[in-house]
Backbone as CSV, one residue per row, in Angstrom:
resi,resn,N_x,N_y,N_z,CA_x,CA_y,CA_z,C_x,C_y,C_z
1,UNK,-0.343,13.640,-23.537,-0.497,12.187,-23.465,-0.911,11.775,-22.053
2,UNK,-1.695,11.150,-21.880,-2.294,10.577,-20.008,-1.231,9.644,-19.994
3,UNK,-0.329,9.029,-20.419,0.816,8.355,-19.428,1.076,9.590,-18.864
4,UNK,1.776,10.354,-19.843,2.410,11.359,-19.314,1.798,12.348,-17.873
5,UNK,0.760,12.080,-17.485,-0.360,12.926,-16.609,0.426,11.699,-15.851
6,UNK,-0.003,10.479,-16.073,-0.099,9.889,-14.759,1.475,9.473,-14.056
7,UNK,1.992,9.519,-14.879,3.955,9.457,-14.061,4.173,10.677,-13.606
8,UNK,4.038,11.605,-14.057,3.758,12.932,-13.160,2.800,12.958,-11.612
9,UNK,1.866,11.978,-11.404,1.324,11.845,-10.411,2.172,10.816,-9.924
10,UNK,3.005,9.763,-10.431,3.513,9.113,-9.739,4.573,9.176,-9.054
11,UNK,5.362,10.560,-9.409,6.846,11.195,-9.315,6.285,12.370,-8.373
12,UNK,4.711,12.654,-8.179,4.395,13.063,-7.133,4.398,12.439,-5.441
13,UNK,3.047,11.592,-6.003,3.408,10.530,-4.538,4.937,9.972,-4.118
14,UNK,5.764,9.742,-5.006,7.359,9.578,-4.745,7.713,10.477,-4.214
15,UNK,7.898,11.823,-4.582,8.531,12.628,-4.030,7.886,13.463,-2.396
16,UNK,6.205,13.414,-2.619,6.101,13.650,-1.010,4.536,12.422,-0.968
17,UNK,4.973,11.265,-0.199,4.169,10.532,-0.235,3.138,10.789,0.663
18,UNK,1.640,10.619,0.632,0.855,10.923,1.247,0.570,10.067,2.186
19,UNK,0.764,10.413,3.716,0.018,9.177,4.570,1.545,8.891,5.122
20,UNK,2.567,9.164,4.979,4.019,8.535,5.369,4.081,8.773,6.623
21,UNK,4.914,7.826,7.533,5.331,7.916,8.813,4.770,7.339,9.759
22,UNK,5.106,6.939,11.163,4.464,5.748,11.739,3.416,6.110,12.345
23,UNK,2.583,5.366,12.782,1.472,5.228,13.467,0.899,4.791,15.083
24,UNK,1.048,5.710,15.619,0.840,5.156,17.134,-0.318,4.645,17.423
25,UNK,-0.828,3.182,18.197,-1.996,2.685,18.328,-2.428,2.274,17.022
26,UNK,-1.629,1.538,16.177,-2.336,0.599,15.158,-2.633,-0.476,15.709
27,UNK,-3.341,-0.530,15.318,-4.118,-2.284,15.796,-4.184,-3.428,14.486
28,UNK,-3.749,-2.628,13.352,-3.588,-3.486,11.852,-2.137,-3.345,11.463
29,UNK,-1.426,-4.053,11.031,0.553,-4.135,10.597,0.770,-5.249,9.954
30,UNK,0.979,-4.646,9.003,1.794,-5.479,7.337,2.652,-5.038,7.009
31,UNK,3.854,-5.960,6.764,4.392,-5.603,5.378,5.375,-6.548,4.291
32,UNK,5.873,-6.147,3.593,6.006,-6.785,2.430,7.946,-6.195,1.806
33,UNK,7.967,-7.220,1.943,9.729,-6.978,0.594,9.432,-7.025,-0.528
34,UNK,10.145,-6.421,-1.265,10.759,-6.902,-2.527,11.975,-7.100,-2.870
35,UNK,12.663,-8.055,-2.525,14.638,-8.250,-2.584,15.050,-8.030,-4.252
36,UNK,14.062,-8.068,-4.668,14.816,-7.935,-6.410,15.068,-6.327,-6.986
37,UNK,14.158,-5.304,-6.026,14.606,-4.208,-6.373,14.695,-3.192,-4.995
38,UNK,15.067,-3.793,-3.954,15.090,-3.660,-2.365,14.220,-2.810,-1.442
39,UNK,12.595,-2.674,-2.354,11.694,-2.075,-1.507,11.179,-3.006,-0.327
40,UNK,10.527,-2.110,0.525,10.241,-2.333,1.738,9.446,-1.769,2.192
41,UNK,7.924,-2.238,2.651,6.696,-1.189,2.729,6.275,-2.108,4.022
42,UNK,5.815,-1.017,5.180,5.420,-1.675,6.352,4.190,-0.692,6.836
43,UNK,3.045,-1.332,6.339,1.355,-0.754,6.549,1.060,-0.249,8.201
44,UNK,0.347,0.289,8.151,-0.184,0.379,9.912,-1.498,0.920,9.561
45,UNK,-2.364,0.243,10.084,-4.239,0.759,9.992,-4.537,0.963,11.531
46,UNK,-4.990,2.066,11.695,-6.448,2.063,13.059,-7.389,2.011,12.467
47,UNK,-8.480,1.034,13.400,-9.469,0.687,12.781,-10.548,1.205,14.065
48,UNK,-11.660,2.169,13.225,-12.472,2.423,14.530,-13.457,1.052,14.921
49,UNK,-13.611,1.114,16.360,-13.907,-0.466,16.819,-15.468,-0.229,16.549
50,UNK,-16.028,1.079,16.627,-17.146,1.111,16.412,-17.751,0.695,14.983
51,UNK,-17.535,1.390,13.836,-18.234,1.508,12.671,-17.005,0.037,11.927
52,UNK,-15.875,-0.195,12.227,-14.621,-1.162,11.805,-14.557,-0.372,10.443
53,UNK,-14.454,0.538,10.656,-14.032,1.665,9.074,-12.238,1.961,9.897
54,UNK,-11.511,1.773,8.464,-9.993,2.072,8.620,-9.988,3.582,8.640
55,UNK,-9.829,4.506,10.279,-10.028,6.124,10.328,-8.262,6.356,10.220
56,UNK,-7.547,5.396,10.058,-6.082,5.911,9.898,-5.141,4.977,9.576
57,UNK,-4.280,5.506,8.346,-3.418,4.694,8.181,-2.139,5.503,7.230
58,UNK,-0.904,4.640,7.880,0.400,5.197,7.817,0.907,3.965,6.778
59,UNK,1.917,4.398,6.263,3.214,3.319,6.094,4.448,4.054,5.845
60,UNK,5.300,3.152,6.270,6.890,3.262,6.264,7.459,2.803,5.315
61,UNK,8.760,2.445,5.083,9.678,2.272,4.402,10.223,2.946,2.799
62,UNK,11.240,2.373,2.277,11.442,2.934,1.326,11.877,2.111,0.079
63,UNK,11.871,2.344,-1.215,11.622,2.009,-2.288,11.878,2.676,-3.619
64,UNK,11.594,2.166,-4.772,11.630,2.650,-5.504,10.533,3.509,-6.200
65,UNK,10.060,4.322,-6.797,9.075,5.310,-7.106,7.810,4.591,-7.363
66,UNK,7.984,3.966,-7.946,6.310,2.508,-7.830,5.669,2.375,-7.126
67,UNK,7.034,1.620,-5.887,6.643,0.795,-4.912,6.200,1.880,-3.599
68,UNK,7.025,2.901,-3.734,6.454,3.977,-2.700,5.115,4.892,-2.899
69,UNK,4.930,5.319,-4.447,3.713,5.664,-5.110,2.232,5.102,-5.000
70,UNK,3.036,3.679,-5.120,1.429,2.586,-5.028,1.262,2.521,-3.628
71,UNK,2.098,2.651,-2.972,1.935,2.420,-1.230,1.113,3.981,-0.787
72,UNK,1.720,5.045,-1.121,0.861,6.213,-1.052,-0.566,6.480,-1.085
73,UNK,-0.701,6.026,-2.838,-2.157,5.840,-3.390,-2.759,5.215,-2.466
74,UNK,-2.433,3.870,-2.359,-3.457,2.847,-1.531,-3.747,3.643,0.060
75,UNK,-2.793,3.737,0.382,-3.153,4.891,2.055,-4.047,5.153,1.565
76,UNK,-4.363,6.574,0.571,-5.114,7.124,0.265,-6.709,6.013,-0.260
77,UNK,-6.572,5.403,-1.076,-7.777,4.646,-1.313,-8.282,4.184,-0.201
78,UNK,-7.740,3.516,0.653,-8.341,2.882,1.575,-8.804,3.124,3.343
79,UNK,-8.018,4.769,3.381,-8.554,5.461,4.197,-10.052,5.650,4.353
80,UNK,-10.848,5.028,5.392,-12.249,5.555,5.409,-13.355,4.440,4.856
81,UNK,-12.316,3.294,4.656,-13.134,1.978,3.950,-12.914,1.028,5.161
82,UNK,-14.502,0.741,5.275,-14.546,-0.737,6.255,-13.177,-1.500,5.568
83,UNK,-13.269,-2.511,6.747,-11.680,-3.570,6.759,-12.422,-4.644,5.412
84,UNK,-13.955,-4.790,5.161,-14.470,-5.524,4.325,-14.274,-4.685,3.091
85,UNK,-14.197,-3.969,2.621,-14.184,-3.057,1.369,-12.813,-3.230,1.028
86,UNK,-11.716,-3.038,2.119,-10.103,-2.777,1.948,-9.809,-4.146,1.378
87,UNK,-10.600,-5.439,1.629,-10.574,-6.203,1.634,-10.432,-7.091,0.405
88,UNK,-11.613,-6.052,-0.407,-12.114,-6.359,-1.693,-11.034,-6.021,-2.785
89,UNK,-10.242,-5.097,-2.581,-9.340,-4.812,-3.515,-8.545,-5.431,-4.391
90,UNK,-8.323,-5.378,-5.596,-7.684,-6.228,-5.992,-6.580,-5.851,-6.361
91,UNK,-5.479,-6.632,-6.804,-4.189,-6.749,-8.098,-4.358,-5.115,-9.013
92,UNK,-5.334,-5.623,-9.194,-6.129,-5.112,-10.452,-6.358,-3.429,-10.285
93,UNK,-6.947,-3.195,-8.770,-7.708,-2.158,-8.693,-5.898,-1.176,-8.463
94,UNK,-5.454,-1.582,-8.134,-3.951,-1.318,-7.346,-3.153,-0.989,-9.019
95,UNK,-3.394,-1.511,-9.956,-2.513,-1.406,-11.324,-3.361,-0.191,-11.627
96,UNK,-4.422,-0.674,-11.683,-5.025,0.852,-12.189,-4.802,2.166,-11.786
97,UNK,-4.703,2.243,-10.398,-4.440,3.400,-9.924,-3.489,4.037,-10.761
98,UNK,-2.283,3.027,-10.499,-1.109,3.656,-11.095,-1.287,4.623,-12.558
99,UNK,-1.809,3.803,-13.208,-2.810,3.883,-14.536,-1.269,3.928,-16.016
100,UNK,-0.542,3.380,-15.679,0.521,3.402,-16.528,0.530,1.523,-17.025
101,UNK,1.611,1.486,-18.063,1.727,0.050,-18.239,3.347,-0.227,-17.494
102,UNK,3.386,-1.674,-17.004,4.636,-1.909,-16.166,5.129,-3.332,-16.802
103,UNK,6.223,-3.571,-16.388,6.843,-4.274,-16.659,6.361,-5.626,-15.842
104,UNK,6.706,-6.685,-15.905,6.877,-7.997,-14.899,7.293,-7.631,-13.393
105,UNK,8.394,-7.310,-13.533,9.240,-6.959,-12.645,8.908,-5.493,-11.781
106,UNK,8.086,-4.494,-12.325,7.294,-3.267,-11.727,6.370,-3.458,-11.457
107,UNK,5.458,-4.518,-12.037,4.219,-5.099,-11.396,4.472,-5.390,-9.818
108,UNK,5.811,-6.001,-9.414,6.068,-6.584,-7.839,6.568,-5.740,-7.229
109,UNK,7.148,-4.601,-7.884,6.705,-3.218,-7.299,5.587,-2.705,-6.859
110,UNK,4.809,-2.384,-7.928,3.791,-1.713,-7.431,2.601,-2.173,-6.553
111,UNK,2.769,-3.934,-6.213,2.338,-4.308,-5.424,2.793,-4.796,-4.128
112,UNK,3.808,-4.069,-3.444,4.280,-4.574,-2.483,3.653,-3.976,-1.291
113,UNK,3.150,-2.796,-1.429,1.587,-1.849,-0.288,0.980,-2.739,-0.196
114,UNK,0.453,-3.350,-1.633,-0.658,-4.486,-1.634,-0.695,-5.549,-0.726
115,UNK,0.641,-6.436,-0.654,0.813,-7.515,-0.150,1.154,-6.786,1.289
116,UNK,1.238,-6.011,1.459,1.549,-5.116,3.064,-0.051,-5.032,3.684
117,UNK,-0.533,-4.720,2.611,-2.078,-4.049,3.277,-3.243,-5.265,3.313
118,UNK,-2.699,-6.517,2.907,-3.142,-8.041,2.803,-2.625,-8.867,3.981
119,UNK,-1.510,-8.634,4.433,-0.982,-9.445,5.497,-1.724,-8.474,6.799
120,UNK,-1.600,-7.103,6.686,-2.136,-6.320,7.906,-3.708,-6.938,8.233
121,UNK,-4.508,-6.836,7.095,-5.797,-7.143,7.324,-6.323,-8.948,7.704
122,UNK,-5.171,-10.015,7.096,-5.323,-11.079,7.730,-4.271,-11.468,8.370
123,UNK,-3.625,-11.233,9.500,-2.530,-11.830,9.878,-2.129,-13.006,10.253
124,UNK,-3.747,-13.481,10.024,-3.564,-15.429,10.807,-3.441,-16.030,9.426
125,UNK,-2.894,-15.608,8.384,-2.494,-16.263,7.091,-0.969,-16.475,7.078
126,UNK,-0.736,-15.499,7.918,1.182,-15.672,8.172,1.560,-16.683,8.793
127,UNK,2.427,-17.409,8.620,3.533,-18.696,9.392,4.064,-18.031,10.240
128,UNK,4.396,-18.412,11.345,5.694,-17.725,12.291,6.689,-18.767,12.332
129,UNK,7.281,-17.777,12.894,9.351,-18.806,12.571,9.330,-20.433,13.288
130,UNK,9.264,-20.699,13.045,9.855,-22.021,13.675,10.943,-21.863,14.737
């Protein structure tokens, strides 16, 4: 069965995620909660200044198998893509990866890289504290 293929890839990236651990000299940093199932994903991109292609990127934190999986994948997708391409990504392209069906509530899982790798790339969309 291809669910079955693809939770096996997802219990992969969970168990040794690709791209994990911090990043010295990022010049790109996002990240994103989820308090309803207590993940926590914090992006880091270098971006070469020459070509503005993302030549490296890390993330931290920890989560539940989704939320750390989809954070993996995306490292991986978006390694080597102008900041305009990373840009383009959608909801959408991010569910697919996974390539399984999710719940409501695993959907905001599996997009919490997303909303990490969205705040990194625009950061003048963020409020600061008052």
């Amino acid at each position: 069965m291809a669910y079955d293929m693809y939770q096996e890839v997802i219990l992969q990236h969970y168990r040794s995620p690709k791209n994990f651990g911090p990043l010295a000299g990022a010049d790109h940093v996002g990240e994103e909660s989820n308090p309803l199932c207590g993940d926590h994903i914090t992006l880091r991109l270098h971006v070469d200044p020459g070509s503005r292609k993302i030549d490296q990127v890390r993330f931290e934190g920890d989560g539940c198998a989704i939320s750390v999986a989809s954070a993996s994948m995306l490292t991986e997708k978006v390694e080597g893509l102008s900041l305009e391409e990373a840009g383009r990504l959608s909801r959408d392209d991010v569910l697919q990866m996974l390539g399984i069906p999710l719940s409501p509530v695993r959907v905001k899982c599996a997009l919490t890289g997303f909303v990490a790798l969205g705040r990194a790339l625009h950061p003048e969309t963020l409020t600061s504290p008052a």
